[in-house]
C-alpha positions in Angstrom: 0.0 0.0 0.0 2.7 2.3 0.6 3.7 1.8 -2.8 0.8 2.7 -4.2 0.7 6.0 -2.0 4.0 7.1 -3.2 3.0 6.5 -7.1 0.1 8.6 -6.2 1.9 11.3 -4.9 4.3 11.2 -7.2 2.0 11.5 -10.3 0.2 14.1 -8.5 3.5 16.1 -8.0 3.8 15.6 -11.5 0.5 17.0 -12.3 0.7 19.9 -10.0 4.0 21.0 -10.9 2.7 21.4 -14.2 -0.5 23.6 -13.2 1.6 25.7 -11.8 4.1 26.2 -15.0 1.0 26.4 -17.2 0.1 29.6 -14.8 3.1 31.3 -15.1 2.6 31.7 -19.1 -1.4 31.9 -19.0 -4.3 32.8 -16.5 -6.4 29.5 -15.8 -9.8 31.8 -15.0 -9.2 34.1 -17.9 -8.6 31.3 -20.4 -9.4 27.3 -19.3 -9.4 25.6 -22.2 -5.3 27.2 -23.2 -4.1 26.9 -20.0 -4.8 22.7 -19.8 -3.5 22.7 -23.3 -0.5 24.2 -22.0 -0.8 22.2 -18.7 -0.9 19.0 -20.4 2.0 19.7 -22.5 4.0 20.6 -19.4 3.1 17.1 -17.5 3.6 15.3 -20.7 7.2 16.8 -20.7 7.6 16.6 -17.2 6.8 12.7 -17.3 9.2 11.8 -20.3 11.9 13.6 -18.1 11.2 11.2 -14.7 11.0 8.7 -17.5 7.7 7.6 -17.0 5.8 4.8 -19.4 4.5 6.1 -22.6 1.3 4.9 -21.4 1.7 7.4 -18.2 3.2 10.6 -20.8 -0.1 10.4 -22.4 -2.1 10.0 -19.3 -0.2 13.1 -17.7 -1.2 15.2 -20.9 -4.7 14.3 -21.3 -5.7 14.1 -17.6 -6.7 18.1 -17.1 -7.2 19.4 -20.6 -10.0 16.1 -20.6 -11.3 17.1 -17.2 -11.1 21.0 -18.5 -13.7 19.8 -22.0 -16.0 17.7 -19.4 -16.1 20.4 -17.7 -17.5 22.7 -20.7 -19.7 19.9 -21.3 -21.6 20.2 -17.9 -21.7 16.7 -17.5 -24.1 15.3 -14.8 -22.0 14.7 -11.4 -22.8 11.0 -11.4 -21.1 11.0 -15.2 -18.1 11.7 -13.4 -18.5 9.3 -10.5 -19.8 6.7 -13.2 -15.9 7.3 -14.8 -14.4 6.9 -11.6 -16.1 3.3 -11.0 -15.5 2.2 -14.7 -11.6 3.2 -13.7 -11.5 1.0 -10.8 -13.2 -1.7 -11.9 -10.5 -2.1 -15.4 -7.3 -0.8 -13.3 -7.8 -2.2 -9.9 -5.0 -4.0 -10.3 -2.5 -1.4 -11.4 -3.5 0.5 -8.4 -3.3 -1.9 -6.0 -1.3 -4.4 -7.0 0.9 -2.6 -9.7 0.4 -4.9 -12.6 -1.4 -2.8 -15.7 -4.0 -4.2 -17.9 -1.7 -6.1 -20.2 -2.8 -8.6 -23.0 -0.9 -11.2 -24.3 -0.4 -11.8 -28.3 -1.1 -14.3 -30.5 2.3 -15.5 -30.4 2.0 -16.5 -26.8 -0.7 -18.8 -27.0 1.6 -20.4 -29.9 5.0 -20.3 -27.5 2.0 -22.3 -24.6 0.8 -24.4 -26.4 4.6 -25.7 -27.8 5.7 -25.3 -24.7 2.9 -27.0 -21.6 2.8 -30.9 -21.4 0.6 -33.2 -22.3 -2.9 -33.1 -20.4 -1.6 -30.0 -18.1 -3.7 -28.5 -16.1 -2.5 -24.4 -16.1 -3.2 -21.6 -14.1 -3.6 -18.2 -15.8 -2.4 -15.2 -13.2 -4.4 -12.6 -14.0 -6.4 -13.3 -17.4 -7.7 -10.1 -18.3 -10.6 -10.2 -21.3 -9.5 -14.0 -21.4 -8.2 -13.6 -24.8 -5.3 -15.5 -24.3 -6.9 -19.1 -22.3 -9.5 -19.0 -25.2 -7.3 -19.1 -28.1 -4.7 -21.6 -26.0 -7.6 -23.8 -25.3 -8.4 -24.0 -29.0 -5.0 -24.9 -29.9 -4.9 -27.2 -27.1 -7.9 -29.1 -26.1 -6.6 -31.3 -23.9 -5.2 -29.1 -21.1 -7.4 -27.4 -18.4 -6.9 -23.9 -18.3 -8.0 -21.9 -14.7 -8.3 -17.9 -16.0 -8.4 -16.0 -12.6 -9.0 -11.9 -12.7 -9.9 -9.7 -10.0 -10.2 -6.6 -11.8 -14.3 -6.7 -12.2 -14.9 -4.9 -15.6 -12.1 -7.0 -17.3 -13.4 -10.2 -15.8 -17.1 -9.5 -17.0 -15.5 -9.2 -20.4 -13.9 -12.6 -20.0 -16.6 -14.2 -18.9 -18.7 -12.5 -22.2 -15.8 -14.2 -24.3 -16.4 -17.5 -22.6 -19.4 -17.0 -23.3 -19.6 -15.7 -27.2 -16.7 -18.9 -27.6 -19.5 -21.4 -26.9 -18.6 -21.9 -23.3 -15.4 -24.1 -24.1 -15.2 -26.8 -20.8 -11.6 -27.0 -20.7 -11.7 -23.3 -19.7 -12.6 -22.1 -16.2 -13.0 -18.1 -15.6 -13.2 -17.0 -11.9 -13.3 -13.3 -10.2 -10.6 -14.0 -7.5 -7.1 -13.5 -6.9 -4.4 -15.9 -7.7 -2.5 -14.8 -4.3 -5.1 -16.7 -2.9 -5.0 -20.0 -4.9 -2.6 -23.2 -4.2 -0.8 -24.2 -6.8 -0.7 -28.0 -6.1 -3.5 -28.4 -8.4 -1.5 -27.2 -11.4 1.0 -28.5 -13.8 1.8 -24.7 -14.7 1.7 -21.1 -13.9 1.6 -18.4 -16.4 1.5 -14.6 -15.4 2.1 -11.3 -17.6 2.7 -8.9 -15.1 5.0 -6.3 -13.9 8.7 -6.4 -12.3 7.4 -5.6 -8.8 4.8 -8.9 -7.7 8.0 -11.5 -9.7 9.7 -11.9 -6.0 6.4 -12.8 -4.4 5.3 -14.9 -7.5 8.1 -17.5 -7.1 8.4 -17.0 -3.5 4.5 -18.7 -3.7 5.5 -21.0 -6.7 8.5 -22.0 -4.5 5.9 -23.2 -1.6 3.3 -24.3 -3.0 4.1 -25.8 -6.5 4.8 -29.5 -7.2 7.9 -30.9 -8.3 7.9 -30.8 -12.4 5.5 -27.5 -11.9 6.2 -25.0 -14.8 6.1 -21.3 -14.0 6.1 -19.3 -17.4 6.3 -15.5 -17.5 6.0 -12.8 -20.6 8.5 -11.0 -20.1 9.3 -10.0 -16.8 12.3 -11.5 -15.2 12.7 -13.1 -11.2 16.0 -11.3 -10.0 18.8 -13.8 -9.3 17.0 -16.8 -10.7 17.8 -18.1 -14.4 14.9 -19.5 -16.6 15.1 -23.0 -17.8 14.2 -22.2 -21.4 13.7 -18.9 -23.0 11.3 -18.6 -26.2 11.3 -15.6 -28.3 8.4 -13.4 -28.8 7.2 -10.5 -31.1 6.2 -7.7 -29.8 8.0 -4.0 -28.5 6.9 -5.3 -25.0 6.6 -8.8 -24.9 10.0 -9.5 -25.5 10.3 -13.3 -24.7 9.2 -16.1 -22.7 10.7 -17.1 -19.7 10.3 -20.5 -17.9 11.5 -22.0 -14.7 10.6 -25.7 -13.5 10.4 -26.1 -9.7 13.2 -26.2 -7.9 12.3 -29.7 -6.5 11.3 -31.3 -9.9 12.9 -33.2 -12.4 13.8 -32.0 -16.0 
């Protein structure tokens, strides 16, 4: 939690530093709409020098000029509070848990399918719209796939695609967290996440997995432990696939 505080503040630091810039070179009451222009330009700069994600540049330079056209709009007040909930319920997670909305690509579901044994039963991490358990479960029909999300809006949209894909049995969609499973019923783990839950991710794989237990990972590395096998991937962010076997299995 105190992570998430200081992310807050920090953004917010980010934000006010630039309404304050913005004033210097125009007068927020005499002209609104130029002054978030102008603000927005200054966050956007501001987060590319603390080298913030591209995702978080745009966010900084949209966030008050948007607010600013809402505002001109006279939106309802539950509009905004309507926003707010939609916003929680898609990026609980990167709030609370720092792990964004990710998706993983069509390539992945190739790499898992190649890559999980016969019959395995896998655990998805975090599923998101269930894009990727769907398409792995059509390329592999004989492996039980358990899609866990806790974000609400994304889950209600994986359980729609469940749903619109004919219900496919080998594929289980749940709204709960995967901190809260055991892993004894799986064969393998596969999680797209963020640098900061790795540690804690094969802490729990190290506890609770069985020996032979795969843990796979897009991307994002566990400091100090060297993956097994590594499989290429496509895309600017999802560089690669990384996967450990248990410390307590056998190859």
């Amino acid at each position: 939690m105190s992570r998430v505080l200081t992310s807050i503040g920090r953004h917010g630091l980010i934000q006010l530093a630039a309404a304050l810039g913005a004033w210097f070179l125009i007068a927020p009451a005499l002209q609104p709409l130029a002054w978030a222009v102008v603000q927005g330009l200054v966050a956007a700069a501001l987060a590319s020098l603390f080298r913030q994600r591209s995702g978080s540049r745009l966010a900084h330079g949209l966030f008050v000029p948007a607010v600013m056209y809402c505002y001109q709009l006279a939106l309802p007040a539950w509009g905004y509070l309507l926003a707010l909930l939609l916003t929680f319920a898609i990026g609980r997670n990167a709030w609370l848990e720092r792990v964004p909305f990710y998706r993983s690509s069509r390539l992945v579901a190739d790499r898992l399918a190649e890559a999980l044994p016969e019959q395995a039963r896998l655990l998805e991490a975090g599923c998101g719209d269930a894009r990727l358990a769907l398409r792995l479960a059509a390329r592999r029909p004989d492996i039980q796939i358990a899609a866990l999300e806790t974000a609400w809006a994304a889950w209600g949209l994986a359980w729609l695609r469940w749903c619109l894909a004919g219900r496919p049995a080998n594929v289980h969609i749940a709204c709960r967290s995967f901190w809260h499973e055991p892993l004894a019923g799986y064969d393998a783990v596969y999680a797209f996440l963020s640098p900061q839950p790795m540690p804690r991710l094969w802490q729990k794989f190290v506890v609770e997995g069985r020996p032979g237990c795969l843990l796979l990972s897009n991307t994002f590395t566990i400091p100090g432990v060297e993956p097994e096998r590594t499989l290429a991937l496509d895309g600017p962010l999802q560089k690669r696939l990384l996967i450990w076997r248990h410390p307590h299995g056998t190859r």
